[in-house]
N, C-alpha and C positions, 0 to 999 in steps of 0.2 A: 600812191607812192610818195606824194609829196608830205607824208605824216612821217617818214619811216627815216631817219638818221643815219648815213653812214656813218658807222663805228671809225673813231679814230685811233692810233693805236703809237704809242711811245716804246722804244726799245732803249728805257734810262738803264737797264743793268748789262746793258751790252752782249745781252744773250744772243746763241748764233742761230738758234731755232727759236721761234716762238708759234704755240699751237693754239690755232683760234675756232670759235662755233661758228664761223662766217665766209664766205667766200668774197665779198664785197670788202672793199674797206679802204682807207685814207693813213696810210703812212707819214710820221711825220722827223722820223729819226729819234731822236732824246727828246726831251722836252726841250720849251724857249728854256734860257738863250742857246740852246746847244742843238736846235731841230734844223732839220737839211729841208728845202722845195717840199712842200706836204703833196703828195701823189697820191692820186686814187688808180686803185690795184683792184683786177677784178680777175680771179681764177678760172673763170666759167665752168666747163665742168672736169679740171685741175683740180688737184689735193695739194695744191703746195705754188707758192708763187714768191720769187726772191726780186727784194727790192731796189730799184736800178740805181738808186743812192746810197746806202747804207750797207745792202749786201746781206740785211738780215731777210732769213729763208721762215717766210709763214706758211705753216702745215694746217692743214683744215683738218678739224676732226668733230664727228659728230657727237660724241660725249662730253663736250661744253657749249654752253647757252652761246647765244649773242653775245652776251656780254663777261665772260670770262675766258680768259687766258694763263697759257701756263708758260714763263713764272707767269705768276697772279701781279695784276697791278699794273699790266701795259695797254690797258685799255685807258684812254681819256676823255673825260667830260669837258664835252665841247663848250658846255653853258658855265663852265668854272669859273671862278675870279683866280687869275695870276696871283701865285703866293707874293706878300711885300718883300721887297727886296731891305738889306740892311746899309 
């Protein structure tokens, strides 16, 4: 278990649904600097679990991977470099 990465997940377009391949997972609101208490959310066997900060409602569906999300693009790479700031 300890190989396997909770997916972390950003709600930057402020969508009220977001549908994920995962039941597990780590909310973190918008990206820095706009992210709320990152919480780990775990549906058990739920199709759907709303985030106690943010309010956005993740629907599990089995027709996306691990790693994709609709909108596409709220998934986040935990090993990333912070974009520079100007």
């Amino acid at each position: 278990m300890a190989d396997q990465l909770i997916p972390h997940l950003a709600n930057d377009p402020g969508a009220e649904k977001i549908y994920i391949g995962v039941r597990e997972f780590q909310c973190m609101g918008a990206r820095p600097p706009y992210d709320h208490p990152h919480v780990y959310l775990d549906m058990g066997l739920d199709n759907q679990m709303l985030c106690p900060y943010c309010s956005t409602l993740y629907v599990f569906t089995d027709r996306l991977g691990p790693a994709e999300t609709e909108p596409p693009g709220c998934m986040v790479d935990p090993h990333a470099q912070p974009a520079a700031t100007a």
